[in-house]
N, C-alpha and C positions, 0 to 999 in steps of 0.2 A: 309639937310637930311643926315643922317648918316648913314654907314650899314658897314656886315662883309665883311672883305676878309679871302675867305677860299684857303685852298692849297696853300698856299706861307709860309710854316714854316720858311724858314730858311731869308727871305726879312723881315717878321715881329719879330722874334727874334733880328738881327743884326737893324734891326729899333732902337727898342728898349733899346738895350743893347748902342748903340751909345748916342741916343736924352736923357737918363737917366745916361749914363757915368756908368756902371754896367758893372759889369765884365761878358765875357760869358759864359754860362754855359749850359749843355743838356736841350735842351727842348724835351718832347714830341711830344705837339702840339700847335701852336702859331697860336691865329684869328687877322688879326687886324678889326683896327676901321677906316673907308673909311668915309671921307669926302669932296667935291670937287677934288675927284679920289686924294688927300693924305693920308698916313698914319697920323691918328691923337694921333691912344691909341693902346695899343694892349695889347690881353690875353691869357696866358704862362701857358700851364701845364705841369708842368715836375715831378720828383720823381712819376712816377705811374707806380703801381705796381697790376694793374689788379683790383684793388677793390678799393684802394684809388689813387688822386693826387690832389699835394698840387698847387696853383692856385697864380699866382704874377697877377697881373691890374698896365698896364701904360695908364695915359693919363687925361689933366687934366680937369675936366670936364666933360667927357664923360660918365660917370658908371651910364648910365640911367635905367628905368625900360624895357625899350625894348632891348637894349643890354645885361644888364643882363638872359634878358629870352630868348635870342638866347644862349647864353654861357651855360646854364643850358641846352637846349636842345641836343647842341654838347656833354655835359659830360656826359648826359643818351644814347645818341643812339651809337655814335662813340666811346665813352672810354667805357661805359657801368659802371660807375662809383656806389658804394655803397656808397661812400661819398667823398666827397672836401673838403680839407683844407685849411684856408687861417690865414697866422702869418702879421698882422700887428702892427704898432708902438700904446702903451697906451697915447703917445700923440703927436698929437693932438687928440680928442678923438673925431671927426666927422665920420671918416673914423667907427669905432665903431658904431655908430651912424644907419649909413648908412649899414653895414652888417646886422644887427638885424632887421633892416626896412625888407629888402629883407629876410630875414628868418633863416638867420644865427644862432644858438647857441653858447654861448661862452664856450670854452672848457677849458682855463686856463692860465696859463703867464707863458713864456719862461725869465729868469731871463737873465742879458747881451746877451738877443737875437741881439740890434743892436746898441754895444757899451761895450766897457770895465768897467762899474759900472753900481754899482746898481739903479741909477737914472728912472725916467721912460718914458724919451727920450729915452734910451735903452731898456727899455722892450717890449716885444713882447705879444701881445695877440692872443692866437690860437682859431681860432672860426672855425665850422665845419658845413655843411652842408647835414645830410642824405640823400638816394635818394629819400624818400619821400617827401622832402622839395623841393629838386630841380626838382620832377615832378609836384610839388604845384605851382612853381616860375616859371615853364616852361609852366605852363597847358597843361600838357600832363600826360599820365596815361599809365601806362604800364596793361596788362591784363596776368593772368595766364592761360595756353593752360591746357585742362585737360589730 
């Protein structure tokens, strides 16, 4: 059984940024992913800026439908998020795959996003998230107070 660790930002970032060899860099807010009291995955928001953050996922295996809909929950209530962004590689193209499943829209390709040419091992695809999608993917629904 898997579940979140919350409030330990800076334990699940340095997790991460080590077990992936990733240089560090400001997070926001980092969840990990707890399995047999391990870190197994973790999820990094950083660049936010009150209405968006852009969203990195480590962990192999992990990026289930119930994880996911805790992560979407954390980014409507705590960030209070209008939308999530997420740049991953054009290949392999599961990871693709697998954002659109969960509700993702694709927003377009970052050219040498991860690599000095044009190849599209180095391309990036930006796929976005509204908050309407991630209160569809979180089942939860915000209400307007009159």
């Amino acid at each position: 059984m898997r579940g979140l660790l919350l409030n330990a930002d800076a334990l699940v970032a340095a997790w991460a940024f080590k077990e992936y060899n990733k240089v560090p860099m400001l997070v926001d807010k980092a969840v990990g992913i707890i399995e047999n009291n391990q870190i197994v995955g973790a999820a990094l928001f950083h660049s936010y800026n009150t209405v968006n953050a852009e969203f990195s996922y480590y962990g192999k295996n992990t990026f289930t439908l119930g994880i996911i809909r805790g992560l979407a929950r954390i980014a409507l209530t705590e960030l209070n998020l209008s939308r999530l962004t997420v740049i991953v590689p054009k290949r392999p193209s599961f990871l693709i795959k697998k954002l659109t499943k969960f509700g993702f829209r694709f927003e377009g390709v970052q050219r040498r996003y991860y690599g000095p040419t044009d190849a599209a091992r180095h391309t990036g695809c930006r796929f976005v998230a509204f908050r309407e999608d991630l209160e569809k993917l979180a089942k939860h629904s915000t209400q307007k107070v009159a």
